[in-house]
N, C-alpha and C positions, 0 to 999 in steps of 0.2 A: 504494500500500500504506500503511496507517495504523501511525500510532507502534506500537499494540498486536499488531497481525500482523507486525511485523519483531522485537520484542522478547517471542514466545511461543511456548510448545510447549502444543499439542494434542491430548487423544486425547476419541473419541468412540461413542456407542452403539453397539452390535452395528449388522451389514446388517439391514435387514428390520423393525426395533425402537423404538417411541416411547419418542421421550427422556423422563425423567421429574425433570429440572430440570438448572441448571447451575452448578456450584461455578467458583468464579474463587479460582486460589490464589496468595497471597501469598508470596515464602521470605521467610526471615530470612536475619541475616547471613551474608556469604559468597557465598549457596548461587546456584545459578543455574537454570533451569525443568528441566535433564535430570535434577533431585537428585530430582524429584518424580515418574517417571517408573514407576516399582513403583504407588505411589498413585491415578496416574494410571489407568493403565491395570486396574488392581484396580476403582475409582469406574465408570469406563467401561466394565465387565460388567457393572455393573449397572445400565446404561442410564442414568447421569447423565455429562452432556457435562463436560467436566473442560480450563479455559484456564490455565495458569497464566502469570505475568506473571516479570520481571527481578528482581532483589534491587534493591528502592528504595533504601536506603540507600545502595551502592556507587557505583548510577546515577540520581543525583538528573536527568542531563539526560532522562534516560527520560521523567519525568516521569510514573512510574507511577500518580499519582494521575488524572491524565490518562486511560491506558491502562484502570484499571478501571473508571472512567467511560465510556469507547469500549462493557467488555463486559457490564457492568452494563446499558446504556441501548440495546443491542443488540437484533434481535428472537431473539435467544438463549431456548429453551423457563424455563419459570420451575416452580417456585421459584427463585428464584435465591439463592445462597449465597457468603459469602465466607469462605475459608480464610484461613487465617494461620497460622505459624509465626514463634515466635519475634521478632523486629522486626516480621515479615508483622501478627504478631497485636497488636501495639500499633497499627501505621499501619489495619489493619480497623476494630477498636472508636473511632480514633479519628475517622474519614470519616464513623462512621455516627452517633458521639454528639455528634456536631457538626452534623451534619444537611447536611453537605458529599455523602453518598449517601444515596439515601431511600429507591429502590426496592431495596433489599436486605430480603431475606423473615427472614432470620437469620443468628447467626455460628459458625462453629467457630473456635476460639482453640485454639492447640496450644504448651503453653511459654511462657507467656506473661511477659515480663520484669517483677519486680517492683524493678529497680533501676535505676540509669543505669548503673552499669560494678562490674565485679570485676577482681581480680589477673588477670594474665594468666597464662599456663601455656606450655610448649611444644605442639607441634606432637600427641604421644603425649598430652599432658592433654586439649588438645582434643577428640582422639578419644573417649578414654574417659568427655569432659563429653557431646559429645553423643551417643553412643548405643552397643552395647554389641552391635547385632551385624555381623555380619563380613562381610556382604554389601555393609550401607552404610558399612561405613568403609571399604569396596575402592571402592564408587562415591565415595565424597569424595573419597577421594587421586586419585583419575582421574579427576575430575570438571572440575579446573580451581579448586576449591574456592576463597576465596583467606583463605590461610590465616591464623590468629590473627585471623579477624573476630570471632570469638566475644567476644571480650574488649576489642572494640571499644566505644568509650561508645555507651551509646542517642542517637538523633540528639536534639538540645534540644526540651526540650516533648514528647514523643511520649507518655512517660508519663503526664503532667497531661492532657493530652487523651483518652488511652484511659481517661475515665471510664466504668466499666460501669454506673452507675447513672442514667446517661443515656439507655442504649439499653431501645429496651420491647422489640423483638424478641425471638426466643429464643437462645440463646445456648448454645451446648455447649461446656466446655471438657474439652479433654485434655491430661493432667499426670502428667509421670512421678516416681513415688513417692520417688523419687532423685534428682532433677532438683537438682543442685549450682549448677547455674547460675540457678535461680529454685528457691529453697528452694519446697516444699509449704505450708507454712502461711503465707508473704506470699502466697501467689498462692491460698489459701482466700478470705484476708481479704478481698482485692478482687473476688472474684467473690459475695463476699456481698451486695455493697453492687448489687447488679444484681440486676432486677424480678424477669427470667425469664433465669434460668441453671441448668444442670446440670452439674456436675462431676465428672466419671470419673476417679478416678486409677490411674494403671496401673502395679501392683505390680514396683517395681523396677525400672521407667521412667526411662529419662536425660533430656535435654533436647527431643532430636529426636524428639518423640514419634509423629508420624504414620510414621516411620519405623524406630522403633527396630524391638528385636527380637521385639515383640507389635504390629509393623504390622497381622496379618493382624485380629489382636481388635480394634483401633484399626480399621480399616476397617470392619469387621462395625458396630462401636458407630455410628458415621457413618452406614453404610446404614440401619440402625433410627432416628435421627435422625431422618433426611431421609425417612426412609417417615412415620414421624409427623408431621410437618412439613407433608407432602402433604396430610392430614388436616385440616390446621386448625392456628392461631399457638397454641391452648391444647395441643399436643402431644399427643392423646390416643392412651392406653396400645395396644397390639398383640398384644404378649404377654405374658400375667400367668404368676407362677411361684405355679402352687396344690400349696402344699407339704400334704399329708395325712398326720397321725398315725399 
């Protein structure tokens, strides 16, 4: 069994149903593969194969960098896509603008850190920093979560390296309008400076965005992504909103 199958949770296309790419997702701090499990299985109705990997920063032996290289380079159906949350989404953009992963088609960035550390808070702050509904802060305190990672410093360099103006890929990020733990306007600035990026902010949005309590619109935005995506690296449009007078 390889480093990456002993340290992943899986879910996958309907019986019967061609895959139509495969995201490989990153968590951030803390979290561990069963936090993504809503997402998971929401992405894998809609026929994209969904791996995600260990919290790298907790378990540097993991060697996650490792692990995504295993499902990156895998014969996994493609596009292939890399998620990120939070640290997820510093250590993604930084693999790929380093050119340490090549064959990655594009990124979703979710929360993405525009700092190395903030105050810390209790246990309740944390909650409330990342996300706001009541389902996922029932699976974080059940989860094993470990707690006060949120306020843990970004590992050295993670930020310097997640240059976005590195990556030509396309790039979606999602950002909650509220995100206390990465203010809205450092985490605009940085995704300006990158070729091909689009930025959703999702109104009244915490940190944990692929999960907060507008997961299900956050998933929808994702699948139209990755449907354009299929399409072609220039993103071309799907669905136009022809508003008439």
């Amino acid at each position: 069994m390889t480093l990456a199958e002993e340290q992943l949770a899986a879910w996958n296309e309907p019986d019967g149903v061609n895959p139509r790419g495969t995201l490989v997702v990153i968590p951030g701090r803390g979290e561990g593969p069963s936090v993504y499990e809503r997402f998971g299985r929401r992405l894998a109705a809609d026929a994209y194969r969904v791996r995600v990997v260990t919290d790298p920063v907790a378990n540097e032996a993991l060697a996650a960098r490792q692990a995504i290289a295993e499902l990156v380079d895998c014969a996994a159906p493609g596009p292939w896509v890399l998620v990120g949350s939070d640290t997820g989404a510093l250590l993604a953009a930084g693999l790929v603008a380093s050119g340490r992963l090549t064959d990655v088609d594009a990124l979703v960035l979710a929360g993405l850190p525009t700092a190395a550390e903030r105050d810390a808070g209790s246990w309740d702050d944390e909650l409330d920093d990342r996300t706001s509904c009541p389902t996922h802060r029932g699976r974080l305190t059940a989860s094993g979560l470990r707690r006060g990672a949120l306020y843990e410093p970004v590992p050295g360099r993670w930020l310097e390296r997640a240059e976005l103006s590195a990556i030509t890929q396309p790039i979606l990020g999602i950002h909650g309008g509220e995100d206390q733990v990465s203010p809205l306007a450092q985490a605009r600035a940085r995704y300006a400076a990158a070729p091909a990026a689009e930025l959703v902010v999702i109104t009244g949005g915490r940190h944990d965005a692929l999960n907060d309590q507008t997961h299900r619109t956050v998933a929808a935005t994702i699948v139209l992504f990755l449907e354009r995506l299929r399409l072609g690296q220039d993103l071309p449009p799907i669905a136009l909103s022809d508003r008439r007078q």
